[in-house]
N, C-alpha and C positions, 0 to 999 in steps of 0.2 A: 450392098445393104447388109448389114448386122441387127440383130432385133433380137431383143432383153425379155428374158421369162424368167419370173422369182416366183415365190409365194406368199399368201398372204400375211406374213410374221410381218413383212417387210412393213406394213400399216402405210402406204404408200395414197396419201390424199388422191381424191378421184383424178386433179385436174393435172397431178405428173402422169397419171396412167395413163388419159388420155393425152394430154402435149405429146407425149412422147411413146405413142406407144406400145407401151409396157404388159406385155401377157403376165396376170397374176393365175396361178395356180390355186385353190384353196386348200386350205389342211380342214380339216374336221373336228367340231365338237360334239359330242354327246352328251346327255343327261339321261342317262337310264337307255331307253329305246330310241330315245327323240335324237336321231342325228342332223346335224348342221354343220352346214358349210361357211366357214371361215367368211366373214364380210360380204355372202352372199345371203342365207336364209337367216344370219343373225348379226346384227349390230352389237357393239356395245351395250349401248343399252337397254336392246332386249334380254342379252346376256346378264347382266345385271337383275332385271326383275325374274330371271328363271333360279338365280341363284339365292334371291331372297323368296322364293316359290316353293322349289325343290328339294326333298329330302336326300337326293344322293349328289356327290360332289360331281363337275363335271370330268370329263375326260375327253383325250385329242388323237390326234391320230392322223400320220401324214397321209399327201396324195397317192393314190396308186399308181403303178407302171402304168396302167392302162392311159391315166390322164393326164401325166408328162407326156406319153406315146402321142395322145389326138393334139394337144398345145403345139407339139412341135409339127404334127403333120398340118394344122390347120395356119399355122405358119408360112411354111412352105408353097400350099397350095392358094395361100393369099397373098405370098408374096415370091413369087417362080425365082426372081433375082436375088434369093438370101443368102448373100455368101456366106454367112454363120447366125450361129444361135449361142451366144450367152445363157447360159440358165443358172443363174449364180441363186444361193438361199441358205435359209438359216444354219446355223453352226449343226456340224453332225454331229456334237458334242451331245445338243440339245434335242435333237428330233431324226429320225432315219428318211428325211424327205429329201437329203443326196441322193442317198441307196436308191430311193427310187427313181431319182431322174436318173443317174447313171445305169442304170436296168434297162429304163427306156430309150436312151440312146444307144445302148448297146441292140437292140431289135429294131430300130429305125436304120431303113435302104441308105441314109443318109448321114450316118451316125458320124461320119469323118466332118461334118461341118456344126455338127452340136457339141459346144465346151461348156462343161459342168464344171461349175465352182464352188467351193465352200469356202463361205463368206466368213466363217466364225465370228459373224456375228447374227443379231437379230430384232428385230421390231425398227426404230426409227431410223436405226444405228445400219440395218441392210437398207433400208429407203433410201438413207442421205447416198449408200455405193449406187445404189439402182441410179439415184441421179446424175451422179456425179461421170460415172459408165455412161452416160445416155447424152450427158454435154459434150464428152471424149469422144463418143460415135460422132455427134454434128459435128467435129472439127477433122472429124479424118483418120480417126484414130483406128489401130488393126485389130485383130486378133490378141496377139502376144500386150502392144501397148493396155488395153483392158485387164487382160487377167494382170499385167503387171500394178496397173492401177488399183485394181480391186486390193490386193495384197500390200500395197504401200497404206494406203487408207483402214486398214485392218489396223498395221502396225502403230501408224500414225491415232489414233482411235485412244480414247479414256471414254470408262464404261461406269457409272455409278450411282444404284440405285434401290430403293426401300422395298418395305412390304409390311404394312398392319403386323399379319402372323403371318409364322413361319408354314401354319398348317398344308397350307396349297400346294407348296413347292415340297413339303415331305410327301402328301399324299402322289404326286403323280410323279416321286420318283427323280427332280431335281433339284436336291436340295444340297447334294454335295458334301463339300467339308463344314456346311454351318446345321449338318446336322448335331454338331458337338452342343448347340444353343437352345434344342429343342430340351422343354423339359425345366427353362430353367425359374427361379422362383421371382426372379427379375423380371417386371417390367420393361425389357428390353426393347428399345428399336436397332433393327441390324442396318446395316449399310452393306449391301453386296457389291458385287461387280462380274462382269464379263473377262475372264484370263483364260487366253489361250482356248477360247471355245466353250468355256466351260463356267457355269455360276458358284463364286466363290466368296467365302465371308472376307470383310476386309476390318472392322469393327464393328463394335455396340452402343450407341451412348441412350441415357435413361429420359430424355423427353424430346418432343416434338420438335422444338425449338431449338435444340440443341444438334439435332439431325436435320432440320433444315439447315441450318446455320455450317455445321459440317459440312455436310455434302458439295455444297458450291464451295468452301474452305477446298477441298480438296481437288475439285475441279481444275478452280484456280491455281493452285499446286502445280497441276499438271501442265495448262497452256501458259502459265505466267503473261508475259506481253504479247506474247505470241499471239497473233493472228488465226482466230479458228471460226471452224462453223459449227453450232450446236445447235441438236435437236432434243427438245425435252417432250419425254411420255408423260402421259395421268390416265385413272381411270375412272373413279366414280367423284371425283376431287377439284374440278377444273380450277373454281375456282381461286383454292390456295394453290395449285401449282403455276395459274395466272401471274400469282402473287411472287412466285418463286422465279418465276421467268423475267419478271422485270427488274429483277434482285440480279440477276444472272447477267442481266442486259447492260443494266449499270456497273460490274462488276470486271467483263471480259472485253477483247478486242475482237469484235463479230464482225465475219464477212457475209457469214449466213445463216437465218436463224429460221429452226423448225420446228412446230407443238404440232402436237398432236394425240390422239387413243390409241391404246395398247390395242392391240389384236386380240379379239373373243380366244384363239389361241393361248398369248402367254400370259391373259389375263386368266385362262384355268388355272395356271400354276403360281400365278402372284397375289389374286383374290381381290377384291377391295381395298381401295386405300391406299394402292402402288403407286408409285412413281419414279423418274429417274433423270438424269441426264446423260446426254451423251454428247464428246464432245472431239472434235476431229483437227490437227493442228494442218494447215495448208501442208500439202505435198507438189 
């Protein structure tokens, strides 16, 4: 038996946790004193009314050693037959909650059957691997096939996605190379993406319409005829990104299609108003 621990970037709908499951870890948000646990003591949209509440910006903070440490012991002791542990999550580009599962397997009596992976990626974009890992496991799959799988799915992977303002992601420190756009006198909507681990500007163009319209432009780019599975985030938005998924839908060749909310997580760093696709070509 092989059994999946990620964290909660992953935004991993209830009903894969349980199908299949899936130990999520939480990372941490804060507002001042008021700490929370990641999809545990706050939703979305509680996250939302604390930010239109709130005079200070939120803040995150991965899981400790201690709670990768008890995940994997309480693993083991509910499942004696585990020949390994997965614990694959968010890009260490983005967050130090490798560091700390690798900490914790390193202090676990058992540590030769816990493999840590850095998904470099995050939010719906580690969910669709958590899944995809967990239909590999039902079919027989080992060790080495998984981590290879995860890595093929990485590369195979198109990342692309908005943000209102840029404020969020400068404030807490991930804003990368589109800090060159902060500041500027433009009405700007950016179009980021996920490279290599890491949040990177990829253009700007000056209305709504035009960055919807982009954004699946480029998508499409990427899987042309191709056969792929995509999962699109939103946060305070549903609606138009409803809108943008059926746009998406009649647009691409989908094998698999996933919406869902950003995680109270990398919703501190995107703010209101984010959205994205992400889009994965068969491997």
């Amino acid at each position: 038996m092989i059994k999946i621990v990620t964290d909660s970037t992953a935004a991993l709908p209830k009903e894969y946790v349980e199908k299949y499951d899936v130990t999520v870890v939480p990372l941490k948000v804060a507002f001042g004193d008021e700490v929370y646990r990641d999809g545990v003591d706050i939703t979305p949209e509680i996250f939302f009314k604390k930010v239109k509440e709130s005079t200070v910006f939120p803040k995150t903070s991965q899981p400790s050693v201690e709670e990768f440490y008890q995940a994997y012991q309480n693993i083991f002791e509910k499942h004696p037959d585990t020949e390994a542990i997965i614990s694959i999550h968010i890009s260490a580009k983005l967050s130090g909650t490798v560091g700390s599962a690798n900490a914790a397997r390193e202090l676990h009596p058992q540590k030769d059957k816990i493999f840590v992976v850095d998904s470099k990626l995050t939010e719906l974009a580690l969910g669709v691997v958590v899944i995809e890992l967990a239909k590999a496991i039902e079919k027989g799959a080992k060790v080495d096939d998984l981590i290879n799988l995860a890595e093929k799915l990485y590369l195979n992977s198109n990342t692309k996605f908005t943000v209102d303002t840029l404020e969020y992601l400068y404030r807490g420190g991930r804003i990368g190379a589109a800090q060159a756009w902060m500041g500027s006198i433009l009405q700007i909507k950016p179009i980021l993406e996920l490279r290599e681990g890491a949040i990177e500007p990829v253009e700007r163009v000056r209305t709504k319409q035009k960055l919807r319209a982009r954004i699946i432009e480029l998508i499409k780019e990427y899987a042309g005829k191709d056969p792929v599975k995509i999962a699109v985030a939103y946060s305070d938005n549903y609606e138009e990104v409803l809108e943008i998924s059926q746009e998406v839908k009649n647009t691409l060749n989908i094998t698999d299609f996933y919406m869902g909310f950003f995680s109270c997580t990398i919703l501190s760093h995107l703010g209101p108003g984010s959205w994205g696709i992400i889009a994965f070509k068969e491997v």
